[in-house]
C-alpha positions in Angstrom: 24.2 -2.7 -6.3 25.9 -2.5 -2.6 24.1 -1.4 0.2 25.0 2.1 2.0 26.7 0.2 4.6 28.8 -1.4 2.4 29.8 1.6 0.2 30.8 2.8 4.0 32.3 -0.1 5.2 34.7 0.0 1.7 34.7 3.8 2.5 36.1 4.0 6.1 38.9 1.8 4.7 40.6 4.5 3.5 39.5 7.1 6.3 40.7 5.6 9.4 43.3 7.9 10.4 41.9 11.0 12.7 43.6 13.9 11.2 42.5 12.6 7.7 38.7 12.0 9.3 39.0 15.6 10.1 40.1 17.5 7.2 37.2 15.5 5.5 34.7 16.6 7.6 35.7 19.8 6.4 36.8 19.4 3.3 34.2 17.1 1.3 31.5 19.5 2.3 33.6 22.1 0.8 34.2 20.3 -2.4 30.5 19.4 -2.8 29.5 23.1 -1.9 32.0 24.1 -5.2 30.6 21.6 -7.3 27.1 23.0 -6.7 28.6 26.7 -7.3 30.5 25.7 -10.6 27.2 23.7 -11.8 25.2 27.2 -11.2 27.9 28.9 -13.1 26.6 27.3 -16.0 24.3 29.7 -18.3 20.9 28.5 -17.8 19.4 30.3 -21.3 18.5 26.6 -22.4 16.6 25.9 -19.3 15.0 29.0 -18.9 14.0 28.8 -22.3 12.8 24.9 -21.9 10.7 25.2 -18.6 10.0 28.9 -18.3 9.7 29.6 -14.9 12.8 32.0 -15.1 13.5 31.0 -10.8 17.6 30.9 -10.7 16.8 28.8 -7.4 15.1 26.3 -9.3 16.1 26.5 -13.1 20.2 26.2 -13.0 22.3 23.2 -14.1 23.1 21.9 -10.3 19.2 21.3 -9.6 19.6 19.4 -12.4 22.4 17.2 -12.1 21.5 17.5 -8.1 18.1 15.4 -9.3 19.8 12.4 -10.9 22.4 11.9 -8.4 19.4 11.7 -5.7 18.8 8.7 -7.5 21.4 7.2 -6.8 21.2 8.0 -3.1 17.5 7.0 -3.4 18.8 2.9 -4.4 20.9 3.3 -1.2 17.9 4.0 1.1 15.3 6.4 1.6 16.4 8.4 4.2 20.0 8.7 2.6 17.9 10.2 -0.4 16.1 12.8 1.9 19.4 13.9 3.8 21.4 14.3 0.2 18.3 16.5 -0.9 18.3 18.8 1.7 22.2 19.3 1.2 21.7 19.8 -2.3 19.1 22.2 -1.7 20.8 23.7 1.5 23.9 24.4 -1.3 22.2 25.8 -4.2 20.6 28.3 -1.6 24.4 29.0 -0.1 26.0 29.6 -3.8 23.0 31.3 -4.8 23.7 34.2 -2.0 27.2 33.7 -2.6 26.8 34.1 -6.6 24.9 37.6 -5.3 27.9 38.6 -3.2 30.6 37.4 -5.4 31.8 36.1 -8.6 30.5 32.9 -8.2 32.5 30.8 -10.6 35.7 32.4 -9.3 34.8 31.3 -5.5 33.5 27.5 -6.9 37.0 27.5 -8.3 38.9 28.6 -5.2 37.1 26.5 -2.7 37.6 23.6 -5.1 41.0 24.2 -5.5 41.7 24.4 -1.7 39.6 21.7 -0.3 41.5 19.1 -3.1 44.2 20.0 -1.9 43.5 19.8 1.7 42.1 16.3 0.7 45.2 15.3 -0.9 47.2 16.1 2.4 44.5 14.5 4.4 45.0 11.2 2.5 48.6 11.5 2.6 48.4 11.7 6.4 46.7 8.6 6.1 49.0 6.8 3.6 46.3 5.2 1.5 44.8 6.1 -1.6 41.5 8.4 -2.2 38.3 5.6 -2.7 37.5 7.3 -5.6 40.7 6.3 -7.2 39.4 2.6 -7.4 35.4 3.8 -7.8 34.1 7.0 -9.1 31.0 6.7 -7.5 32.9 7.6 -4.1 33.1 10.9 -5.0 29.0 10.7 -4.4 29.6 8.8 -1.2 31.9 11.1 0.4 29.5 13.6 1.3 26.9 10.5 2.9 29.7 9.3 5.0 30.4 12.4 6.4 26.9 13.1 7.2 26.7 9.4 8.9 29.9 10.1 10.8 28.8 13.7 12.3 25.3 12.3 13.2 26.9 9.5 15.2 29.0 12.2 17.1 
């Protein structure tokens, strides 16, 4: 398995230009916000009925999926694993008030919708490829580099 900083290293690659940097500061976060929302829009009557607790905070479909990609950021380094958590937690919170406010699948959709395509232009900007193109498992180190890029600032 490669370490963080190589996953970054092969990351940055494809991120050098500044306006492209920018809109995925903004963007990325957006995407995994909407993944979270569209994993919450998934009925939970299977987990409620498996674990019981009958918590939306805890017992929805993103907590779950949110627990096996921390292992994957948990290979890369403790710390990494620590920072993803408290993004996947800080996101089921924000889609759970949004689900309260809003139709929650409909937002997932829209901010997924918009923050591709702002992507899409971003990497255009650039002239290169999305990394997740040549590996899927850049779409789980997108939001990490961000975070390592806005800490450095």
């Amino acid at each position: 398995m490669k370490t963080a900083q190589q996953w970054f290293d092969e990351y940055a690659v494809s991120h050098q230009n500044e306006t492209n940097q920018m809109v995925h500061y903004i963007c990325v976060p957006l995407i995994f916000f909407s993944v979270i929302g569209l994993l919450m829009s998934i009925p939970t009557t299977f987990l409620e009925n498996t674990i019981g607790l009958y918590n939306p905070l805890i017992e929805n479909w993103a907590v779950v999926i949110g627990l096996i990609i921390s292992l994957f950021y948990l290979q890369l380094g403790f710390w990494y694993f620590v920072e993803m958590l408290f993004v996947i937690l800080l996101s089921v919170i924000g889609n759970y008030w949004l689900g309260n406010n809003f139709n929650l699948l409909y937002a997932s959709i829209t901010i997924f919708v918009l923050a591709w395509i702002g992507q899409f232009w971003g990497h255009k900007v650039e002239g290169k490829k999305p990394s997740f193109a040549k590996d899927l498992q850049f779409l789980l180190i997108g939001p990490l580099w961000v975070i390592q890029k806005i800490g450095k600032k």
